[in-house]
N, C-alpha and C positions, 0 to 999 in steps of 0.2 A: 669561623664565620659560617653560618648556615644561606642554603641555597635555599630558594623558594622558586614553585613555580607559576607561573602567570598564562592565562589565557588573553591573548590578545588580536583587533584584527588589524593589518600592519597591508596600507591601501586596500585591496578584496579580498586579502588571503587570512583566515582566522589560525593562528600560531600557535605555539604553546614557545615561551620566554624565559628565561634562567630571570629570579630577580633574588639583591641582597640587600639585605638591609646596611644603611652604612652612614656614621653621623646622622643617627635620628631620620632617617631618609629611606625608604624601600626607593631603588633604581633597578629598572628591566638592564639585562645585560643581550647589549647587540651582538657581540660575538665574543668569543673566547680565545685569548691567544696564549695556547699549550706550550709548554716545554716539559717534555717528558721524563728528558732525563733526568730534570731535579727535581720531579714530580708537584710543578706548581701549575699553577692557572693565572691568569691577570684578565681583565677585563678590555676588549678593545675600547668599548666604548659603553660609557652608562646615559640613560634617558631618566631623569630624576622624574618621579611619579607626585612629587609637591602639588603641581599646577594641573595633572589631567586626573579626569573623574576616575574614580577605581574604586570599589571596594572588595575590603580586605573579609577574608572567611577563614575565619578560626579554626585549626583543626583539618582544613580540608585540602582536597589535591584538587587543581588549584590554587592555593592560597590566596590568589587577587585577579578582579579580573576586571582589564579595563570594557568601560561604560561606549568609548566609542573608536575609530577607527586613527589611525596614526601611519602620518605621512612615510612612506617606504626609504624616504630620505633618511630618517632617523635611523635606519637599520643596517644602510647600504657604507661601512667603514674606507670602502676604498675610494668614496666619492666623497671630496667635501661638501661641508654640509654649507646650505644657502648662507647668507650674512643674514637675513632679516629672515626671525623662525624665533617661534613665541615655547621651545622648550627649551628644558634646563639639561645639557648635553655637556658631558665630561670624557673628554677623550683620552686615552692612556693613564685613566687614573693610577697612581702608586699600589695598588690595591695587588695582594698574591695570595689566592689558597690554594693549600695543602689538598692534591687528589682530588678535585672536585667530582670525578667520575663515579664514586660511590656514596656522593653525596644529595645527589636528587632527588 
């Protein structure tokens, strides 16, 4: 699975964002949760990009870059996330690559 990257601004702070594509879906990945010694990665938590504006740029670094700014909730793993919140949010998806560290 290739890694993509995303500029995003995430309440006032403009980011730079791990995103994968996954089931026909590019999702920004909120955090990464490593285990080294079997050299995988999983995703804490994916923010599905379906429903926010973004576009995608071929070819470039970069690759996608959302259009407007995205509540800080979305990004914060160790707080649950509100009940009523109009994005598409997957938490501890099944998801495992291999060394993503030379993948960026």
């Amino acid at each position: 699975m290739e890694i993509y990257s995303a500029r995003v601004v995430v309440g006032s702070n403009l980011c730079r964002c791990d995103v994968i594509y996954h089931d026909d879906e590019y999702w920004l990945v909120a955090e990464w949760l490593d285990t080294p010694s079997e050299g995988w990665s999983s995703p804490a938590r994916l923010v599905g990009l379906r429903g926010v504006d973004h576009k995608i740029l071929q070819g470039n670094d970069p690759r996608i870059v959302v259009s407007y700014s995205l509540p800080t909730f979305l990004f914060d793993t160790q707080t649950p996330l509100p009940q009523e919140h109009e994005y598409e949010v997957w938490d501890l998806p099944p998801i495992r690559i291999r060394d993503k560290r030379g993948m960026s």
